[in-house]
N, C-alpha and C positions, 0 to 999 in steps of 0.2 A: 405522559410518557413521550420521550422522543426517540428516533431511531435514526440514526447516522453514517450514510454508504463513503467510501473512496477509493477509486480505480485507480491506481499510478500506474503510469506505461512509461518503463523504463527501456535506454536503450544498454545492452552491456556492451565491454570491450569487445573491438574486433578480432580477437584472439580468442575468444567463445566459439568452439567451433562444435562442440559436444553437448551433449547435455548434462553429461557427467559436470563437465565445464561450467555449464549454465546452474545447476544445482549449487557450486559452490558459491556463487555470485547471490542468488536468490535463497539459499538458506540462512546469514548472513540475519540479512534486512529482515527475513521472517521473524526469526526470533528476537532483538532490538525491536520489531512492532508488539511483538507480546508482553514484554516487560511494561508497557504503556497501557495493558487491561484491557488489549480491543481485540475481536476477533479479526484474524488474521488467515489467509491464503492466498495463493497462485492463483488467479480466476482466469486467464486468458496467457494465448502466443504460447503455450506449452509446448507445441513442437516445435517453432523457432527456437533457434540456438542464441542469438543476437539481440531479441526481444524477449521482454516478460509483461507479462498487467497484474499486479498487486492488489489485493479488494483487502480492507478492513468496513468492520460493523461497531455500532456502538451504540447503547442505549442508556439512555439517562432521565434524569426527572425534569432537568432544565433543560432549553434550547441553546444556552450561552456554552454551559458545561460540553455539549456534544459537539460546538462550534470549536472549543478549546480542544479540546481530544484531538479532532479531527486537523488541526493546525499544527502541533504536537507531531502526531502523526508525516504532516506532510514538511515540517521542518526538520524531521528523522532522515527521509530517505531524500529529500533535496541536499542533503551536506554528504552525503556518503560518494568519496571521490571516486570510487571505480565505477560508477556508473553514470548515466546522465539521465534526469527526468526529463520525459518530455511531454506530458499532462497529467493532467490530474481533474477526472470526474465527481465533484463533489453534491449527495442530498440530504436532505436535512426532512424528515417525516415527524409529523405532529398530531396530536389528539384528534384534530381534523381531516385528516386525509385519509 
């Protein structure tokens, strides 16, 4: 079994001044992550209005499979134009660790 983390820290438009604001920006990408089968949430920057960190989880029986997911994933929220990524934390846990 493998298990597969990813943090995106995205930054939103400068016109995010709420959070009301920032829920409509982050709810969005939330759900477009779940239609992909991963666990998905808001992990970080929660009170920032202007920031967010995105965590998806994923388990699988291959290493390759969770590297795809996980690629999937970060090809998802790299193309969505109202915002900008600006990392992205990626691990990859295995039978060993």
């Amino acid at each position: 079994m493998f298990t597969g983390t990813a943090v995106f820290d995205v930054l939103l438009p400068g016109d995010c001044r709420s959070l009301k604001e920032k829920r409509s920006y982050v709810r969005p990408i939330v759900a477009s992550l779940r239609k992909i089968d991963v666990s998905v949430a808001e992990v970080g920057d929660m009170d920032r209005h202007g920031r967010s960190q995105i965590g998806v989880g994923v388990v699988a029986s291959e290493h390759s499979h969770v590297q795809d997911v996980l690629d999937s994933c970060e090809r998802l929220v790299s193309r969505r134009p109202e915002i900008e990524l600006l990392s992205v934390r990626r691990r990859v846990f295995g039978p060993e660790d």
